[in-house]
Backbone as a printed PyTorch tensor [residue, N CA C, xyz], in Angstrom:
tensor([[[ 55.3580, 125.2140, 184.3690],
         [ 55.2690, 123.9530, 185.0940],
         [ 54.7920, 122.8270, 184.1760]],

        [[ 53.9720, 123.4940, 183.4900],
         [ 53.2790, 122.5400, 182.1180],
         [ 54.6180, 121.6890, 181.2590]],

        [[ 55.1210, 122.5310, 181.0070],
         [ 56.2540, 122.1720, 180.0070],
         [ 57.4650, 121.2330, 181.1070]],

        [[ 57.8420, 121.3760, 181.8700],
         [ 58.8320, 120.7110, 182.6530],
         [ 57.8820, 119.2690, 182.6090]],

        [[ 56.4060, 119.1360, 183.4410],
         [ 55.9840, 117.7110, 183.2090],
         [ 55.8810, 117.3040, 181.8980]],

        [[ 55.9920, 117.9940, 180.9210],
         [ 55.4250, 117.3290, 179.7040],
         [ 56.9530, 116.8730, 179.0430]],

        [[ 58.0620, 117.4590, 179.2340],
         [ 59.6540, 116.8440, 179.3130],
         [ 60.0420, 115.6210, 180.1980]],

        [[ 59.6230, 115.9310, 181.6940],
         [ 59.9140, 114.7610, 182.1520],
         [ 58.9920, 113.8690, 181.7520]],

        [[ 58.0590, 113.3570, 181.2000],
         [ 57.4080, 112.2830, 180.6730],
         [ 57.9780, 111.9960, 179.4820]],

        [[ 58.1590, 112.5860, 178.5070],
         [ 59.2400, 112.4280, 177.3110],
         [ 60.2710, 111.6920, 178.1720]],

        [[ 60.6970, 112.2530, 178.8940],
         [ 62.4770, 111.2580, 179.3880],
         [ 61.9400, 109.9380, 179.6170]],

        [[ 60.8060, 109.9260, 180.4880],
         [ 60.2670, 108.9020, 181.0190],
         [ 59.9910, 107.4020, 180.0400]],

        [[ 59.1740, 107.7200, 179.2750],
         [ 59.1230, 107.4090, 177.5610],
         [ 60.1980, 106.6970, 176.8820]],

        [[ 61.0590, 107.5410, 176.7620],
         [ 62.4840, 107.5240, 176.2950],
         [ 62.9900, 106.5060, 176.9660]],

        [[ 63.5530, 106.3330, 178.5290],
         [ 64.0330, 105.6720, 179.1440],
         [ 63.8920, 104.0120, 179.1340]],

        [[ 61.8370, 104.3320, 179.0790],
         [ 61.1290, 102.7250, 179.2350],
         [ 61.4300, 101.7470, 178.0490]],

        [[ 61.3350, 102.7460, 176.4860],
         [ 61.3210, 102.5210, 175.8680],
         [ 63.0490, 101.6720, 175.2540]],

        [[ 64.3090, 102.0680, 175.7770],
         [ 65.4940, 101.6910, 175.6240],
         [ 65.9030, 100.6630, 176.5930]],

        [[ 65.2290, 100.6520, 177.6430],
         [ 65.8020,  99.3220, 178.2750],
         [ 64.5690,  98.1270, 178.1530]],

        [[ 63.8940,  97.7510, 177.0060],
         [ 63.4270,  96.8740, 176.8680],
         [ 64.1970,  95.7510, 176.8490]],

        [[ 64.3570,  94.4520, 176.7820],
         [ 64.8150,  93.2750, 177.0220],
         [ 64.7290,  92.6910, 175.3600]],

        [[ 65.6650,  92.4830, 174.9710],
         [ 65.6510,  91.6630, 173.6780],
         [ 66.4600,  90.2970, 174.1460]],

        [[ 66.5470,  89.0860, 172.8540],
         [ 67.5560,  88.4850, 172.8370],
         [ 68.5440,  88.4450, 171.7940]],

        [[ 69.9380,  88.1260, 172.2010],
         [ 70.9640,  88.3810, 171.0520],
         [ 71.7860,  87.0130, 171.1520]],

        [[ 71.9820,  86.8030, 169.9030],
         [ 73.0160,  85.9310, 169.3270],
         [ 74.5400,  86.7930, 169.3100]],

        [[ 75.3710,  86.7980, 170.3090],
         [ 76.5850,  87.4050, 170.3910],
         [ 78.0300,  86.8120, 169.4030]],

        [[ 78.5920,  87.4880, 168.6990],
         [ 80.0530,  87.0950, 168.5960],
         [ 80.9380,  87.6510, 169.1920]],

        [[ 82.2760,  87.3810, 168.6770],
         [ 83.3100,  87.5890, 169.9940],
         [ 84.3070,  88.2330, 168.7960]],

        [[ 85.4110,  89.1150, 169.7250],
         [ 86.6140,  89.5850, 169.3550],
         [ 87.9130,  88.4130, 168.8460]],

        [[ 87.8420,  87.9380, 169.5960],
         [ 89.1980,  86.6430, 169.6050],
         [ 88.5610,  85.4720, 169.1930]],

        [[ 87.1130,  84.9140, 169.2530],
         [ 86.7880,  83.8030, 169.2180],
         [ 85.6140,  83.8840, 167.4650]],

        [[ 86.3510,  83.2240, 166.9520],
         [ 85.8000,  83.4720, 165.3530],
         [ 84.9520,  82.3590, 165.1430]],

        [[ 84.1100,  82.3970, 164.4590],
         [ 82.9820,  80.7470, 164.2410],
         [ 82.1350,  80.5840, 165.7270]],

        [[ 82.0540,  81.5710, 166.8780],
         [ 81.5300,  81.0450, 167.9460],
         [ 80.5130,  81.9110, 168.1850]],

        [[ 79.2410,  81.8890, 168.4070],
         [ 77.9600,  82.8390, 168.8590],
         [ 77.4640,  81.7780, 169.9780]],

        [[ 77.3430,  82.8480, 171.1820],
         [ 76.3570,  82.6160, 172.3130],
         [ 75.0230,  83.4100, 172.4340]],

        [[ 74.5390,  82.7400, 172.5180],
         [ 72.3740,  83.4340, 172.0350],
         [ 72.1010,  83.3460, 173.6420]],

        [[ 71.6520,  84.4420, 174.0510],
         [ 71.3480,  84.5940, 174.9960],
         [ 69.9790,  85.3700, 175.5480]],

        [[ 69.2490,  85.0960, 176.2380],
         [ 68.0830,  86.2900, 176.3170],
         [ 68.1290,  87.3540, 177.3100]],

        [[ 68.0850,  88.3100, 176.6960],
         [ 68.1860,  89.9940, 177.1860],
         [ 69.7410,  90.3140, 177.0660]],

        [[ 69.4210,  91.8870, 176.7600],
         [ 70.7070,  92.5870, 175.8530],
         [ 71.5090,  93.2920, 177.4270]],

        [[ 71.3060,  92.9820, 178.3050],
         [ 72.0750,  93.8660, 179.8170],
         [ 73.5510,  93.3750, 179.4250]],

        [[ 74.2450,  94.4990, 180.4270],
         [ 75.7040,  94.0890, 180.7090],
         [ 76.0350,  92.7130, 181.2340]],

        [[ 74.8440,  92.1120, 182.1520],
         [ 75.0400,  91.3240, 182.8270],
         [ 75.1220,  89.6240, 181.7770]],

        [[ 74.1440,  90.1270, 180.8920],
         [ 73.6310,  89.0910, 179.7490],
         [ 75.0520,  89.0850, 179.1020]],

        [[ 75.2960,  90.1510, 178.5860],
         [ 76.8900,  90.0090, 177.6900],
         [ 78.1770,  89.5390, 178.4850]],

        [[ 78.0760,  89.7310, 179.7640],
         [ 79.0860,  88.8380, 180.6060],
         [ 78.8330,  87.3050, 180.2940]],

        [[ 77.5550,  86.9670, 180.6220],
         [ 77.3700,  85.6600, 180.8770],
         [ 77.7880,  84.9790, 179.5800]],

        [[ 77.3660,  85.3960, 178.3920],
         [ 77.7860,  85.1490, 176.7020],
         [ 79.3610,  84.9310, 177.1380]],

        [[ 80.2710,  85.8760, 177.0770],
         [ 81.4570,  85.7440, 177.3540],
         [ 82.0710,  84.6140, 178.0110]],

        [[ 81.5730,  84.8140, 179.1000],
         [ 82.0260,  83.1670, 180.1950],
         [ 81.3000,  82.0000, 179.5810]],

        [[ 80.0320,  81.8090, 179.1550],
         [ 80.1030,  80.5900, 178.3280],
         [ 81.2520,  80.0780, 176.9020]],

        [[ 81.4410,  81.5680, 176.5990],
         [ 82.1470,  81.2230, 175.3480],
         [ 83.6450,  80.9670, 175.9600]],

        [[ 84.2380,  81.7620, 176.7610],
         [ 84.8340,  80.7550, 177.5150],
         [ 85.5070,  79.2490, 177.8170]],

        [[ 84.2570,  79.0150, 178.7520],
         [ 84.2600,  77.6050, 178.9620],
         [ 83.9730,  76.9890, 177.6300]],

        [[ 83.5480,  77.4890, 176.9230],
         [ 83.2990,  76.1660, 175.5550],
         [ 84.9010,  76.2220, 175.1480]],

        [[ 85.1350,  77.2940, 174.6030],
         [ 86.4500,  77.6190, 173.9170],
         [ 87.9210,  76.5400, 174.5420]],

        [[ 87.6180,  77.4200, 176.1840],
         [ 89.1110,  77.1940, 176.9250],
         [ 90.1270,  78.3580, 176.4880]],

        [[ 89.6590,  79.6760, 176.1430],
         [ 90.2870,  80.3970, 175.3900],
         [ 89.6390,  81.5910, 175.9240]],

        [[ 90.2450,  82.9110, 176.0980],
         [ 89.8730,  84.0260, 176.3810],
         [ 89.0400,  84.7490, 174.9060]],

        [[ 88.1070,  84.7860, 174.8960],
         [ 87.0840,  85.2750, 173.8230],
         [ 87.1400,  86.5340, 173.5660]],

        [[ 88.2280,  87.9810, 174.3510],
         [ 87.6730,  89.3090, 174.1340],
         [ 86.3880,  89.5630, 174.2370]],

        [[ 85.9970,  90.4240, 173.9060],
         [ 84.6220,  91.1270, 174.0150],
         [ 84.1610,  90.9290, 172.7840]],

        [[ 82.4600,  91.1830, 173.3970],
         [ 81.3250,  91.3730, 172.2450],
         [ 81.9310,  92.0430, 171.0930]],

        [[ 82.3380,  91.0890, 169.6780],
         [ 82.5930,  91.7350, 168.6120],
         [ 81.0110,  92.0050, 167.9480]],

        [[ 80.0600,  91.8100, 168.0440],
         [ 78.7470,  91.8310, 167.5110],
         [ 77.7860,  91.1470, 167.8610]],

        [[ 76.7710,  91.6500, 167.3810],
         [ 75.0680,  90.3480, 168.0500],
         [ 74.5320,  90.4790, 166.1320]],

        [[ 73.4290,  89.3990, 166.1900],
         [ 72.3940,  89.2120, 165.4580],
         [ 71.4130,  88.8010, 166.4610]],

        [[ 70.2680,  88.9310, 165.4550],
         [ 68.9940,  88.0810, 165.8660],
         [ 68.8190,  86.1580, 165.5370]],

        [[ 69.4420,  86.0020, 164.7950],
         [ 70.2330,  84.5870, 164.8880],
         [ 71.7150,  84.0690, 164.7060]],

        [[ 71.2530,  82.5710, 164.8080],
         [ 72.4870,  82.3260, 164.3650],
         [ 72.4060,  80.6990, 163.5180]],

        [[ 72.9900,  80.2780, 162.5160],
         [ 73.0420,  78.9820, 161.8720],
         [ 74.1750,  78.1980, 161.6750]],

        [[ 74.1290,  77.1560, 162.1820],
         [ 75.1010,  76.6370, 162.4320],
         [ 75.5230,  75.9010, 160.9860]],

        [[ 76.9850,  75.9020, 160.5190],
         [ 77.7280,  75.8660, 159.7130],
         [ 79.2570,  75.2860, 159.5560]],

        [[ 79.8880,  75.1430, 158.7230],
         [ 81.3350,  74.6920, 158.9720],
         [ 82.3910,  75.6300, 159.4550]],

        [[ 81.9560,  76.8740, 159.4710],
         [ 82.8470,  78.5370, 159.8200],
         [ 81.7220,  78.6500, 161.2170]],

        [[ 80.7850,  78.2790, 161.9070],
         [ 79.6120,  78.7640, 162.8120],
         [ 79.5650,  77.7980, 163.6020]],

        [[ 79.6420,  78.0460, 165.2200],
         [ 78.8700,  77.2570, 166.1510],
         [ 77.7970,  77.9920, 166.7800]],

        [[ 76.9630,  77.6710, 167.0500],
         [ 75.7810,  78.5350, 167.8610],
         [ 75.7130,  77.4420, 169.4690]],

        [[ 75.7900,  78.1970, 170.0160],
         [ 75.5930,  77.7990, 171.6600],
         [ 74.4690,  78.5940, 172.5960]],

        [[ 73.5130,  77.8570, 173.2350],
         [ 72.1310,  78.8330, 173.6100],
         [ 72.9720,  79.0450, 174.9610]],

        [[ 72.4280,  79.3850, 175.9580],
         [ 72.5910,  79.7710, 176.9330],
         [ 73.1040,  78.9660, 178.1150]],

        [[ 72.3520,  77.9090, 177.8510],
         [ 73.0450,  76.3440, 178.5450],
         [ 74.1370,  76.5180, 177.8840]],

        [[ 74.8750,  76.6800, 176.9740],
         [ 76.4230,  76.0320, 176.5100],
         [ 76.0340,  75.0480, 176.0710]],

        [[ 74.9090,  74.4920, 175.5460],
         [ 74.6050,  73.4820, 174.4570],
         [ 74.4750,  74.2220, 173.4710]],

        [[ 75.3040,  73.4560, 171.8960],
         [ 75.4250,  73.4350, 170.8030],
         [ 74.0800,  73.3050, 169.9630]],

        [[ 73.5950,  74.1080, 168.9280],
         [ 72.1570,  74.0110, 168.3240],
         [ 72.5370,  74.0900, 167.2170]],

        [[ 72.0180,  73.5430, 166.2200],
         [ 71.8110,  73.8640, 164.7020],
         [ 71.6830,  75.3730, 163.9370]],

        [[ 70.0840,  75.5330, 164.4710],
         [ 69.8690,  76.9560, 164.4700],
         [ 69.1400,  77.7000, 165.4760]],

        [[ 69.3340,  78.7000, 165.8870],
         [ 68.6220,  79.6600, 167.0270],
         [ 68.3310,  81.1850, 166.1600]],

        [[ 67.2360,  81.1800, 166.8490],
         [ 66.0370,  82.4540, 166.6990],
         [ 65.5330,  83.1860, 167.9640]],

        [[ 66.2900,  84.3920, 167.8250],
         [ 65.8090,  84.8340, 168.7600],
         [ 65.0120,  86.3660, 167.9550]],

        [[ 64.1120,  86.8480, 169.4540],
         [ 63.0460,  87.9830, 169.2270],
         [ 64.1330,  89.1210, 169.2980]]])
């Protein structure tokens, strides 16, 4: 009985520990030079990235080609926070 609680607390552990909340600077499949920074890494967060990039675009973006922890804006780079306003540079945790 010892050992079964001392596993399910490991899972427990495990579990808390992977759905922590980060933020990500997303790129896209189809949409090249464009990152949406968004806070927290959920499915729901990577939708919302998508549909902003989107509406900025006017262009179907594909899917999450990648995240960073930032992004700097450049002549190949736009960075867009979460509003769909345009930033220089973004830092996220």
């Amino acid at each position: 009985m010892k050992r079964i609680k001392l596993h399910f607390g490991i899972i427990i552990i495990m579990l808390l520990g992977t759905t922590s909340l980060s933020a990500k600077c997303y790129s896209f499949r189809k949409a090249n030079g464009v990152k949406i920074c968004i806070n927290g890494d959920s499915n729901a967060n990577r939708r919302k990235a998508i549909s902003i990039c989107k509406d900025i675009t006017n262009l179907d973006c594909g899917g999450i080609g990648g995240y960073t922890d930032s992004c700097h804006k450049n002549e190949k780079i736009k960075c867009y926070n979460e509003e769909a306003k345009e930033q220089k540079h973004i830092m996220v945790d």
